[in-house]
Every structure is written in C-alpha cells, then in structure tokens.
C-alpha positions in Angstrom: 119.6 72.7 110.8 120.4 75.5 108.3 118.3 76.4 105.6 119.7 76.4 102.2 119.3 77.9 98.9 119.8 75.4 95.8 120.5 75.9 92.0 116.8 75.5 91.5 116.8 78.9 92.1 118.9 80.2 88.9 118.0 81.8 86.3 114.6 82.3 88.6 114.8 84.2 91.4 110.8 84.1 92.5 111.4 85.9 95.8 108.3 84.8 97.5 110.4 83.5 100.1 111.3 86.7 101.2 108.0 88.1 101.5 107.1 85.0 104.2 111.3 85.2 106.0 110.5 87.3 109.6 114.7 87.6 109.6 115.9 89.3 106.2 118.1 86.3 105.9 117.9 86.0 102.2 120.1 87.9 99.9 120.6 87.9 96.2 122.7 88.6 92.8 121.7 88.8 88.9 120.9 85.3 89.4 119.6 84.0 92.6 119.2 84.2 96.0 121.3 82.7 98.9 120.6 83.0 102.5 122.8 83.6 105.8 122.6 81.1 108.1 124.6 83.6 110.6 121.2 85.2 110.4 118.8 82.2 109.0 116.5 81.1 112.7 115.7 77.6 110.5 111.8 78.7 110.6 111.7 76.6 107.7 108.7 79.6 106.3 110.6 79.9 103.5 110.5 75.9 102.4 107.0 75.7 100.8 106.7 79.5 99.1 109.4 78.2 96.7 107.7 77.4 93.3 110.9 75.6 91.6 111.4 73.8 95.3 114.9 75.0 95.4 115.2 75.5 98.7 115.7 72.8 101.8 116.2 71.9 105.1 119.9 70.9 105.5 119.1 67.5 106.5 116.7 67.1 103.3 119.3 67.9 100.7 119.5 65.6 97.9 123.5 64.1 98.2 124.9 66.0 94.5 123.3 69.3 96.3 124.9 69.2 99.8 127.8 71.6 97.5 125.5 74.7 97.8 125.8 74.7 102.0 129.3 76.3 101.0 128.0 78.2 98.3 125.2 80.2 100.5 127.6 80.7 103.3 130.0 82.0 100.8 128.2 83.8 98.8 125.1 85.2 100.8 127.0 87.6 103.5 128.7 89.5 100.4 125.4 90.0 98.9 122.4 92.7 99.1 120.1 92.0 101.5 116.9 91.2 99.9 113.4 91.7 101.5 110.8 92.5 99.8 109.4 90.5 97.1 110.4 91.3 93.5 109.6 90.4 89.9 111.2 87.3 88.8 114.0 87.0 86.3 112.8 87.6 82.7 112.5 83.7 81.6 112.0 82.8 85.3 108.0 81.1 84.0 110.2 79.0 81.1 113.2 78.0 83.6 110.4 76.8 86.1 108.4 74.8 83.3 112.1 73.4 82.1 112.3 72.0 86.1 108.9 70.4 85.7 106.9 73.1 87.8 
C-alpha cells in the first residue's frame, strides 16, 4: 500500500521523515512535502517520525483524506527532491499546537 502525505503537513513541513526514508521518496514546496509512490518502497519508516501525524498508510486514511492519494502523485514527481532534514516552516511549533500536538 502507498504511503501518503496529508494536509497535516501544511503550513509545517517537519522533515524528520526524510531523515529516517532509505529511498528519497519525499519531495516538497513552500508548503509541504508529498511523496512518490513510483519511488515510495511502503517501509512505512516515515509513519511514526511525523510530529503532526500527517502521514499514513493508504489503507489507514481517514475517508475525507483519501483526496490527497491524487494530490501526492500529482504533485510530488514535479517537485524537488527532498532529503535531508530541514528547519521547519516559521509557525510550523503554532500550526502543530493548533492540530493538538
């Protein structure tokens, strides 16, 4: 099962899911990361390094966020390979206290 990036992630991007993905599948804009399932090996490594718990195992997702399978397989192969872990988004501490983390 792919291994998907969810809107969790906005306004956040804590990449400490990089630093733990032994693929490079994650990539990223101003605003979040996606990942490449063309690339993604659904180690699942990635799951619990995620401090806002935006990312899941296809199977897992919540029914209202099954929309961002499309949006990481859209999104993700246009994208900037990410793989090393960077600083967060300024406001990334607040956004994560606003999602009850």
């Amino acid at each position: 099962m792919p291994t998907i990036v969810t809107g969790n992630c906005e306004r956040c991007r804590f990449t400490d899911c990089v630093a733990v993905c032994p693929v490079a599948c994650f990539h990223g804009d101003d605003q979040m990361l996606y990942i490449d399932n063309n690339v993604c090996i659904d180690c699942g490594a990635c799951i619990p390094t995620c401090p806002v718990q935006a990312i899941y195992e296809e199977a897992d997702l919540p029914g209202e966020l099954r929309v961002w399978i499309a949006i990481n397989a859209e999104r993700a192969p246009n994208l900037p390979s990410i793989t090393e872990k960077q600083e967060p988004l300024p406001g990334a501490e607040a956004r994560k206290a606003d999602l009850g983390f």
